[in-house]
C-alpha positions as a printed NumPy array, in Angstrom:
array([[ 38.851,  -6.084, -53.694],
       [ 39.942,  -2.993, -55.832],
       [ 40.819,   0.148, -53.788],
       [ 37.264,   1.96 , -54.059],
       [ 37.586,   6.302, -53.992],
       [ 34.586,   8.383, -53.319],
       [ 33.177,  11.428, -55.023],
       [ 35.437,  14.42 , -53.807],
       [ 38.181,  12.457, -53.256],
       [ 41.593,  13.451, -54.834],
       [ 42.754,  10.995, -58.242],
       [ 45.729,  10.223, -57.146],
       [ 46.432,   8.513, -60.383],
       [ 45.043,   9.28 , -63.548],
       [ 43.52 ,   6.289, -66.137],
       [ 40.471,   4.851, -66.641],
       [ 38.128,   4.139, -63.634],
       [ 34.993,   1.807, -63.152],
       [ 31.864,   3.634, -61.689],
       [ 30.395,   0.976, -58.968],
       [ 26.995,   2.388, -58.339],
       [ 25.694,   0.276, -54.74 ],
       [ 22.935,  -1.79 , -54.724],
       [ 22.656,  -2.511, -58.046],
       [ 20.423,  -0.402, -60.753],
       [ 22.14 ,   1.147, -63.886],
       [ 25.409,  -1.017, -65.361],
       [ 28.497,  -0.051, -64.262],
       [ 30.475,   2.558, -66.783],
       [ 34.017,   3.868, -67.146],
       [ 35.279,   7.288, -67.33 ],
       [ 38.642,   8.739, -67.275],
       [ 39.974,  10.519, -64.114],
       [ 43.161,  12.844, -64.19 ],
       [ 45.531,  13.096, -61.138],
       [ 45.019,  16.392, -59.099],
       [ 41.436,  15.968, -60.038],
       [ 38.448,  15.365, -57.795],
       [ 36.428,  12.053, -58.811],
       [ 32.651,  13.71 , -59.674],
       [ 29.812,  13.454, -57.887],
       [ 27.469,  10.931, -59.555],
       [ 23.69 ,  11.83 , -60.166],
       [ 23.011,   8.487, -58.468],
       [ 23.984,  10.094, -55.372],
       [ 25.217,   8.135, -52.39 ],
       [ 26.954,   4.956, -52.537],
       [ 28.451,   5.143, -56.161],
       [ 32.422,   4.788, -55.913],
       [ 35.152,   4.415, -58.457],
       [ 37.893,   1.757, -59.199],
       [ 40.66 ,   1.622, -60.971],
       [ 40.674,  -0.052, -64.359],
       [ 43.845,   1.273, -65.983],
       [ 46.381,   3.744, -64.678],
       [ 48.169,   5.947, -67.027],
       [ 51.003,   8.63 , -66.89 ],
       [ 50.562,  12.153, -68.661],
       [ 52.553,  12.607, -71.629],
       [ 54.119,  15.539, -69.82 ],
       [ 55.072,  13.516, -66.985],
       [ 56.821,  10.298, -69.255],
       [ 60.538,  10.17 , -69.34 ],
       [ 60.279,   9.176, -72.924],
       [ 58.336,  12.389, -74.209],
       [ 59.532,  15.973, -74.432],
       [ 58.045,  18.954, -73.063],
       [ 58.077,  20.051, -76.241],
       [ 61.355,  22.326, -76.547],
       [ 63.121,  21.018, -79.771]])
């Protein structure tokens, strides 16, 4: 099982997460989450969590980018 994260929480990596809403209903949908971030509430209300699909790293955080002083 994925590692689930609540509304509120901290993203503690940023990418592409799957909204599980509980119980069924509305299809699941993906969003993007950045680190340092809190994942939304969802108008669902309780029981909706997130997964992670597809972690990413900033552009200003990859070894391979500048930070723009050229």
């Amino acid at each position: 099982m994925a590692d689930q994260h609540k509304p509120g929480e901290t993203v503690k990596t940023s990418g592409i997460y799957k909204v599980v809403k509980e119980g069924g209903g509305a299809a699941e949908f993906e969003v993007t989450c950045v680190e340092g971030e809190h994942f939304p509430p969802t108008r669902s209300g309780k029981g909706a969590h997130y997964e992670l699909v597809h972690g990413a790293t900033h552009s200003h955080k990859h070894a391979e980018l500048g930070s723009g002083d050229q």
